[in-house]
Backbone as ProteinMPNN parsed JSONL, in Angstrom:
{"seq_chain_A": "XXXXXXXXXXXXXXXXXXXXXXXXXXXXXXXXXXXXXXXXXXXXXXXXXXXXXXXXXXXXXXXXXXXXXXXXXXXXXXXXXXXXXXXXXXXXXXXXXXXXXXXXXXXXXXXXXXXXXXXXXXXXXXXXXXXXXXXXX", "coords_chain_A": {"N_chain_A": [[-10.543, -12.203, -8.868], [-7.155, -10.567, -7.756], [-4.534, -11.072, -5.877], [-1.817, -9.927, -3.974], [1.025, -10.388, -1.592], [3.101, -9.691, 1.21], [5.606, -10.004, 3.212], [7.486, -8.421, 5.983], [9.983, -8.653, 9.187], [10.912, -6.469, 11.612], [13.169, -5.404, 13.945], [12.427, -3.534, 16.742], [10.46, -1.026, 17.947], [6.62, -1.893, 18.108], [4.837, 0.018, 18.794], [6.241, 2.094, 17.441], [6.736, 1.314, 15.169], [3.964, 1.319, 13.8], [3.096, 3.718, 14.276], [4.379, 5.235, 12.285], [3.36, 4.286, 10.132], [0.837, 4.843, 10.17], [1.301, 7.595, 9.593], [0.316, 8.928, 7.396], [0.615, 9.986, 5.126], [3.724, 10.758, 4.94], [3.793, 7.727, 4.706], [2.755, 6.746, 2.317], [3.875, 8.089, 0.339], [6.607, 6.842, 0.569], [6.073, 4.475, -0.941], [7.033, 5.521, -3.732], [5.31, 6.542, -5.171], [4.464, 9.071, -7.341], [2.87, 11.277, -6.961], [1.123, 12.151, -4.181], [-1.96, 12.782, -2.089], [-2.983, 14.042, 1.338], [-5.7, 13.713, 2.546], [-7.541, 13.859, 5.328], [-9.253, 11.065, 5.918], [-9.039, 10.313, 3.33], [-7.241, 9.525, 0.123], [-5.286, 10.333, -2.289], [-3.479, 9.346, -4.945], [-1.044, 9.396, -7.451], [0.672, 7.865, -10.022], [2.991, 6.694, -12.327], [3.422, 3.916, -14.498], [5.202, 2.963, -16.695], [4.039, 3.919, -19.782], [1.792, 4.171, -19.25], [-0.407, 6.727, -16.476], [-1.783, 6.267, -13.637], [-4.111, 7.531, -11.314], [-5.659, 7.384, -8.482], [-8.29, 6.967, -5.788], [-8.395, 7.017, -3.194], [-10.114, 5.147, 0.087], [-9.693, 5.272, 3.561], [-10.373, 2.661, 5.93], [-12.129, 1.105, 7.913], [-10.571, -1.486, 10.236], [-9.414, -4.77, 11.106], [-6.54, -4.842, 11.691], [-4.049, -2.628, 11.147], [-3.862, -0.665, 9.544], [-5.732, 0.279, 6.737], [-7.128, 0.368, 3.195], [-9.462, 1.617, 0.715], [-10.103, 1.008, -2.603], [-12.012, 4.318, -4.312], [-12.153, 5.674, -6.524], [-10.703, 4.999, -9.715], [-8.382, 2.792, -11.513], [-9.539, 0.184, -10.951], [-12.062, -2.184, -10.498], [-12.127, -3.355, -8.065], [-10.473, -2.499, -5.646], [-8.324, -3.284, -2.061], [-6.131, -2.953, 0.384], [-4.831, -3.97, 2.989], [-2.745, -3.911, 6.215], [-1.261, -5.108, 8.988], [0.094, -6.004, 11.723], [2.113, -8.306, 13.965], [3.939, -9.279, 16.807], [7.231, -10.955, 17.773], [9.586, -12.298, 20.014], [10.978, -9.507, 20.101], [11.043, -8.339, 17.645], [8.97, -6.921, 15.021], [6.484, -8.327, 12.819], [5.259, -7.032, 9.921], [2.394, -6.932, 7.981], [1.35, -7.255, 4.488], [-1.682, -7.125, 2.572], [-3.09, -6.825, -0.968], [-5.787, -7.315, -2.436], [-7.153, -7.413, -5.609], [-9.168, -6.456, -8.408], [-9.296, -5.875, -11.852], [-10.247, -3.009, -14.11], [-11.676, -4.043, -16.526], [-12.121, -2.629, -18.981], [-11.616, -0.098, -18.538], [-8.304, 0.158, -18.631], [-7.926, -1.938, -20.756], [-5.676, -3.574, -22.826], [-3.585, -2.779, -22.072], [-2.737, -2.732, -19.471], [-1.874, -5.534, -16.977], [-2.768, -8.418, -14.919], [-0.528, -9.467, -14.242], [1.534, -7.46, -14.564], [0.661, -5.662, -12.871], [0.565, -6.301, -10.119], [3.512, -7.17, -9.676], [4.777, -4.173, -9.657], [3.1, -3.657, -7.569], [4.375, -5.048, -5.301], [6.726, -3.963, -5.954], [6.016, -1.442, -4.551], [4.56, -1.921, -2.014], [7.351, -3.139, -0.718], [9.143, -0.869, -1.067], [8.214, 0.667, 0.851], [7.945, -0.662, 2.701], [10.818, -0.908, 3.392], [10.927, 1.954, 4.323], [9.784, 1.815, 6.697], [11.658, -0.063, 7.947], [13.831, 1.976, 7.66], [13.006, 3.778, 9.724], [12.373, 1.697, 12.192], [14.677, 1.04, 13.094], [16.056, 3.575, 14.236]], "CA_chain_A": [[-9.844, -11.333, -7.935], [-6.093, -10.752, -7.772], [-3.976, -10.71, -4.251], [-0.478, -9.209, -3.765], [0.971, -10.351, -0.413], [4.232, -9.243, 1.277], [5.848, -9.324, 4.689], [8.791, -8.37, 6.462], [10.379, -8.452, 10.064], [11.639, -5.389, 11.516], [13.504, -5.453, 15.197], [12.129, -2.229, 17.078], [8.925, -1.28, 19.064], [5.65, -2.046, 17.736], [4.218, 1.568, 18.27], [7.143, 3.487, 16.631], [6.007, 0.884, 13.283], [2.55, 1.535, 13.982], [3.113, 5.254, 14.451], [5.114, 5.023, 10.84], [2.465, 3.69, 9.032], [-0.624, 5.609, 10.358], [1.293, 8.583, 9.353], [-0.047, 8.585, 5.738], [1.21, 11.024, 3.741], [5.231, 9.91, 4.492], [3.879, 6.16, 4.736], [2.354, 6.277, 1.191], [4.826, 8.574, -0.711], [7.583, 5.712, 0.888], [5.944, 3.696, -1.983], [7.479, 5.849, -4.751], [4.428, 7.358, -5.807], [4.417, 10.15, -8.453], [1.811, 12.226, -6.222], [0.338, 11.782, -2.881], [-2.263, 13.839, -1.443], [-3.847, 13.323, 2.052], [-7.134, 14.91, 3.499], [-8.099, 13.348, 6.373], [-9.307, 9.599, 5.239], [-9.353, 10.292, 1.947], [-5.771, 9.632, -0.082], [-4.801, 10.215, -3.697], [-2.043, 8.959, -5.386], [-0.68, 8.986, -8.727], [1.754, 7.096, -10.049], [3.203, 6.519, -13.571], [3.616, 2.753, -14.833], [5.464, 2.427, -18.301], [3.133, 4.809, -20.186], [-0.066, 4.704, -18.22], [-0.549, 7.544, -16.108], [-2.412, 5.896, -12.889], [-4.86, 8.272, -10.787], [-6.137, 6.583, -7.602], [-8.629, 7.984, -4.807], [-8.761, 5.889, -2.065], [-10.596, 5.709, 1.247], [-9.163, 4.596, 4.56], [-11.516, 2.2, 6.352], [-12.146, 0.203, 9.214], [-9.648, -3.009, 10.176], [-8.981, -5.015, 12.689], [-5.269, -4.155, 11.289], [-3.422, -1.123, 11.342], [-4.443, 0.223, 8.034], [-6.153, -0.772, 5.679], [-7.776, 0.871, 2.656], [-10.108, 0.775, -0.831], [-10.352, 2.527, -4.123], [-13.404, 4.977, -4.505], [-11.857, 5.883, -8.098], [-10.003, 4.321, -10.243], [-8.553, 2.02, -12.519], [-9.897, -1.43, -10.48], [-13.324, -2.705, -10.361], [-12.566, -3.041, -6.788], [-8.869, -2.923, -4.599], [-8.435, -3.068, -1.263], [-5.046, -2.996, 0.857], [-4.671, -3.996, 4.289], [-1.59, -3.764, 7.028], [-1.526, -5.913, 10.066], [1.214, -6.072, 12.891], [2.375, -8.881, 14.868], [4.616, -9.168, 17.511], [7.115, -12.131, 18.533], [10.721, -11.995, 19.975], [11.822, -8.191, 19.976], [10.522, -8.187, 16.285], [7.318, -6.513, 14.762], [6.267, -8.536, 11.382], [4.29, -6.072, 8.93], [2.076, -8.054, 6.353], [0.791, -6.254, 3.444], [-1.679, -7.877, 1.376], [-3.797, -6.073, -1.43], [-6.734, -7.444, -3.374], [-7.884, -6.475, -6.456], [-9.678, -6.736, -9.731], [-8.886, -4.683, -12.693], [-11.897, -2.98, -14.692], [-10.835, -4.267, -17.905], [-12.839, -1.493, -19.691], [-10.951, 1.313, -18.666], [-7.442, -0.043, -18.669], [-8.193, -3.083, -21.81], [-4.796, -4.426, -22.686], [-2.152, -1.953, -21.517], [-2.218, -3.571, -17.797], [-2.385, -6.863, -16.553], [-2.732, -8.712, -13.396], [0.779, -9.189, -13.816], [2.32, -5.908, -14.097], [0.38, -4.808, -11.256], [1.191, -7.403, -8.872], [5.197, -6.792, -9.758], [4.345, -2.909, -9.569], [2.413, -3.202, -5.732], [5.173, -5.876, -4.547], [7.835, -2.6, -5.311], [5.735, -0.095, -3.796], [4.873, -2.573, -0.499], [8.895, -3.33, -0.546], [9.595, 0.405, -0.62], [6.91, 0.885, 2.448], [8.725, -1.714, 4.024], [12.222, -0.524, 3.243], [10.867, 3.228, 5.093], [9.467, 1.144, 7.956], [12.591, -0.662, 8.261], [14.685, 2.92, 8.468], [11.959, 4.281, 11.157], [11.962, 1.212, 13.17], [16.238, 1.201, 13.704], [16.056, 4.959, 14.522]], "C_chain_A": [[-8.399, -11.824, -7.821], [-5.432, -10.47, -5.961], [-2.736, -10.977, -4.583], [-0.345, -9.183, -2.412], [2.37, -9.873, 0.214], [4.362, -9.392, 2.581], [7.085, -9.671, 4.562], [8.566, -8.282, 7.967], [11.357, -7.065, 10.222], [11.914, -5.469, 13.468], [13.692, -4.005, 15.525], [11.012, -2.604, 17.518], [7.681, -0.987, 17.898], [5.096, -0.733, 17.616], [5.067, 2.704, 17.636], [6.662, 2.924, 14.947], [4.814, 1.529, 13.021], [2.001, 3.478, 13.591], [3.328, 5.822, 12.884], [4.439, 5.036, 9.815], [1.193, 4.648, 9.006], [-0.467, 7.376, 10.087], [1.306, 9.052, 7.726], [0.311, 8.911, 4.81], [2.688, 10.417, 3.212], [5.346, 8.525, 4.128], [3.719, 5.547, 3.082], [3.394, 7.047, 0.528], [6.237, 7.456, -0.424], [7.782, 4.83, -0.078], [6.464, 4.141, -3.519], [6.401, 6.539, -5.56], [4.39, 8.543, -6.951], [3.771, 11.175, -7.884], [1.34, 11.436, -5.102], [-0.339, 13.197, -1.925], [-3.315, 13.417, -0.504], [-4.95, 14.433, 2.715], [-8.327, 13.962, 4.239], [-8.649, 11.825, 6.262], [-9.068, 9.243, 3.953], [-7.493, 10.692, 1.234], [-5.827, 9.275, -1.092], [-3.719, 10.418, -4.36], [-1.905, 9.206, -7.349], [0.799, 8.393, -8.974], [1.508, 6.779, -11.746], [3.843, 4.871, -13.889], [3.682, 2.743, -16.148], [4.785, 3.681, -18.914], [2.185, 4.947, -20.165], [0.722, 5.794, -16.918], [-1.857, 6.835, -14.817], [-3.155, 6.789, -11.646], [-5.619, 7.243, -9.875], [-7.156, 7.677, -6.642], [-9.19, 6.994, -4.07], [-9.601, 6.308, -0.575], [-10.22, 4.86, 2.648], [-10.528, 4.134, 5.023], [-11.19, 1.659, 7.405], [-11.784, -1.174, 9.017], [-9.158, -3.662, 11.044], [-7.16, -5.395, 12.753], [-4.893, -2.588, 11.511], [-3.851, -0.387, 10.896], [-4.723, -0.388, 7.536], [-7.183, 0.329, 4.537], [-8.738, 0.955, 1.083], [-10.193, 1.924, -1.735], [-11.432, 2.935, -4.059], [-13.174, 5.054, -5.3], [-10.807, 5.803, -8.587], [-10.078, 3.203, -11.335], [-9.041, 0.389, -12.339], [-11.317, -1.444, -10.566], [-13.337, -2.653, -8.669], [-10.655, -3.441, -6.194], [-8.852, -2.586, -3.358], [-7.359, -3.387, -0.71], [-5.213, -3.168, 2.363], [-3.705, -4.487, 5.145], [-1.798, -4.306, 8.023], [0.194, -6.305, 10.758], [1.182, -7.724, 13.668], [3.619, -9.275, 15.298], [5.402, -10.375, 17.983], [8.595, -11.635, 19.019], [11.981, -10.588, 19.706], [11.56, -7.678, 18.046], [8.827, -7.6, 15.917], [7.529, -7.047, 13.211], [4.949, -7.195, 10.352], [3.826, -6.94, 8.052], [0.978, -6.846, 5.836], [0.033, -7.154, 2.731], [-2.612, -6.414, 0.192], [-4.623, -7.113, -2.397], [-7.528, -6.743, -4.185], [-8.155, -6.889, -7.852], [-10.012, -5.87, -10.805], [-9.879, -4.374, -13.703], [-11.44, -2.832, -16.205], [-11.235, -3.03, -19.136], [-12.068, 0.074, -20.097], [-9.129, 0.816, -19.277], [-7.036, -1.027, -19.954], [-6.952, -3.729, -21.679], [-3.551, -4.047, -22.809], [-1.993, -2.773, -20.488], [-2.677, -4.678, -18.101], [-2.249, -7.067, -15.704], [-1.231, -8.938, -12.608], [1.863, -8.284, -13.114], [1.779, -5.045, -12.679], [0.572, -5.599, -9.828], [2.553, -6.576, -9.033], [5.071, -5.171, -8.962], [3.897, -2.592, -8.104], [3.707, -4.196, -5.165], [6.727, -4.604, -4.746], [7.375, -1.791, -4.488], [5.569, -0.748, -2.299], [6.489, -2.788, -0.049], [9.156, -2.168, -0.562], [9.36, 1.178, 1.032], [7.895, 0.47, 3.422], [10.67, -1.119, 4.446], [12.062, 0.929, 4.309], [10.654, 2.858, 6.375], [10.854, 0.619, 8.696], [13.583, 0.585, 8.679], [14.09, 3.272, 9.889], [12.818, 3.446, 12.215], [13.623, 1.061, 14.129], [16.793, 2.217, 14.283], [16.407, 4.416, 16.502]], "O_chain_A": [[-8.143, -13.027, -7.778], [-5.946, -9.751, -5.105], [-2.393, -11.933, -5.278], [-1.054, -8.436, -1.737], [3.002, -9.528, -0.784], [3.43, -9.014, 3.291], [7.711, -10.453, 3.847], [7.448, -7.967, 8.374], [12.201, -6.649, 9.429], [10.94, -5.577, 14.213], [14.56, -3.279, 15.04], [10.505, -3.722, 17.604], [7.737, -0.118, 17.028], [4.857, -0.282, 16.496], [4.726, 3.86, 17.387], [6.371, 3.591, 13.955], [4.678, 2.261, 12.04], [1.101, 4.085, 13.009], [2.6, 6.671, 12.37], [4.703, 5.607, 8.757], [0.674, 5.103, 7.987], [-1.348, 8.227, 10.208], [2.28, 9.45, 7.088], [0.378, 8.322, 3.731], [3.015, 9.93, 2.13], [6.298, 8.003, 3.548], [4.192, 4.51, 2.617], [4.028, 6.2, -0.101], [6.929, 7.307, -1.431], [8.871, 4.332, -0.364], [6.372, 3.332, -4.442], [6.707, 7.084, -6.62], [3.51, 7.897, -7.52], [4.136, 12.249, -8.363], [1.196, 10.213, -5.126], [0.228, 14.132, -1.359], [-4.287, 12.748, -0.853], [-4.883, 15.57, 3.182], [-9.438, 13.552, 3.904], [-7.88, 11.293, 7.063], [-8.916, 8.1, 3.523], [-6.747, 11.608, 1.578], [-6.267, 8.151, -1.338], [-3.072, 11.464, -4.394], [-2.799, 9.115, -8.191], [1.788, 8.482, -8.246], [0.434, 6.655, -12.335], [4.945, 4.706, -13.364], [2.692, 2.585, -16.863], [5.147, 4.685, -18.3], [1.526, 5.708, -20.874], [1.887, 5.752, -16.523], [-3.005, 6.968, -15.242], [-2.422, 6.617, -10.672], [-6.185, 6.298, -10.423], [-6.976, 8.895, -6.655], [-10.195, 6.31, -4.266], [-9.719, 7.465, -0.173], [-10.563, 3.677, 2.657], [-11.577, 4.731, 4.78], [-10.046, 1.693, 7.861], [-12.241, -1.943, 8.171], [-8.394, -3.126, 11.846], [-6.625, -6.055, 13.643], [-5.543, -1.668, 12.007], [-4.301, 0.614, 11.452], [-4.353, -1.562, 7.507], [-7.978, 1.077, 5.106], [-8.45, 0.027, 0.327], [-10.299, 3.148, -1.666], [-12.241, 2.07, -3.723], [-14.017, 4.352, -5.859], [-9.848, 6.411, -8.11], [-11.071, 2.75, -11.903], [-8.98, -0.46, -13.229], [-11.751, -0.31, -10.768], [-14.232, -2.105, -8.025], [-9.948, -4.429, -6.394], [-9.365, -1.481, -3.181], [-7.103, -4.497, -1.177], [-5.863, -2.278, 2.912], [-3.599, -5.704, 4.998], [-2.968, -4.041, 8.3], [1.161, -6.795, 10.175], [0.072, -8.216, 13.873], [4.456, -9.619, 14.463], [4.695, -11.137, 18.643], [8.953, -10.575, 18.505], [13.158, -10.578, 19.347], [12.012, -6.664, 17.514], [7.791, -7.889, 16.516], [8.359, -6.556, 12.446], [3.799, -6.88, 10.658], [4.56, -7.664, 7.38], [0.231, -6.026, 6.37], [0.66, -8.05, 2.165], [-2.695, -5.249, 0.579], [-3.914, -7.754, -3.172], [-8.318, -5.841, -3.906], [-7.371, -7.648, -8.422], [-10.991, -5.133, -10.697], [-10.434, -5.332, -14.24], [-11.007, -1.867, -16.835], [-10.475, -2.734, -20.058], [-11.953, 0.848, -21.047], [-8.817, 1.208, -20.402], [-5.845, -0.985, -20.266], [-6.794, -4.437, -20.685], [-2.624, -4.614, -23.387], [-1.08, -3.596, -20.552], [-3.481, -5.003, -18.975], [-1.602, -6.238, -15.064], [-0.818, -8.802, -11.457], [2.549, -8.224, -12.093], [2.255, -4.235, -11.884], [0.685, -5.173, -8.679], [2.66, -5.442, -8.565], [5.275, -5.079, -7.752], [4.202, -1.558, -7.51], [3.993, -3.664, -4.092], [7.57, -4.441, -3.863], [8.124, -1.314, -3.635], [6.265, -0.29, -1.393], [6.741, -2.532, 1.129], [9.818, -2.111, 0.475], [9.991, 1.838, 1.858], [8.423, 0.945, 4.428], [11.349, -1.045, 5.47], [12.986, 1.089, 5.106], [11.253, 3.471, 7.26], [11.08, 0.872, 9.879], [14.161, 0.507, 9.763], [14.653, 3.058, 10.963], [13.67, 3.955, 12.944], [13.756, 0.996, 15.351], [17.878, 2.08, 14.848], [16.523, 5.282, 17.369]]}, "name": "protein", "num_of_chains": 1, "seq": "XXXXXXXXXXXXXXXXXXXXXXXXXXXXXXXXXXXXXXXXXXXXXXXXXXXXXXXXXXXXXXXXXXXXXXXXXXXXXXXXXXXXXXXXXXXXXXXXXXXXXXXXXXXXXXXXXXXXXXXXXXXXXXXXXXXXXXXXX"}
């Protein structure tokens, strides 16, 4: 298993981040996505990496975080993303991590654990970059 971790500080109120994030559609296309389509827990993305063509269908779940969510189909064996808030000094930190393990079968030796680390550490840094306009608003 691979893990992709990320955080930033953002000075603003905790429920305007919160609000930001849980609003899924703008929160995930933030990441640069290629496609994003949301229906009610259920959120599918595509996204183009180099000359793979990446098709995701994820399912929001239960977290004692903000968000947090896992692949139902796809190119991982198993990934799971989860968002978590905390609060110190007029600041709200956001931490992003994502775990995941790539189903070597489908994908063989186009991807690696590499490129997809690099690849989720832009799309969490984009997230963060939309969070960061929100939260100065």
């Amino acid at each position: 298993m691979e893990s992709v971790s990320l955080s930033r500080s953002f000075e603003g109120d905790r429920a305007v981040v919160a609000d930001a994030m849980t609003d899924l559609k703008p929160f995930m296309e933030a990441a640069g996505f290629d496609g994003v389509a949301v229906d009610g827990d259920r959120i599918e993305i595509t996204n183009h990496v180099g000359l793979l063509t990446i098709e995701l269908a994820l399912r929001r779940i239960d977290s004692d975080g903000i968000l947090a969510y896992e692949q139902i189909d796809g190119i991982f064996d198993t990934m799971e993303t989860r968002y978590t808030l905390s609060e110190g000094d007029g600041t709200v930190t956001v931490t992003a991590t994502t775990d995941f393990e790539l189903d070597v079968a489908m994908v063989g030796s186009i991807l690696d654990g590499t490129i997809i680390a690099r690849q989720r550490k832009k799309e969490l840094s984009a997230q963060f970059d939309h969070l960061e306009e929100i939260a100065a608003e």
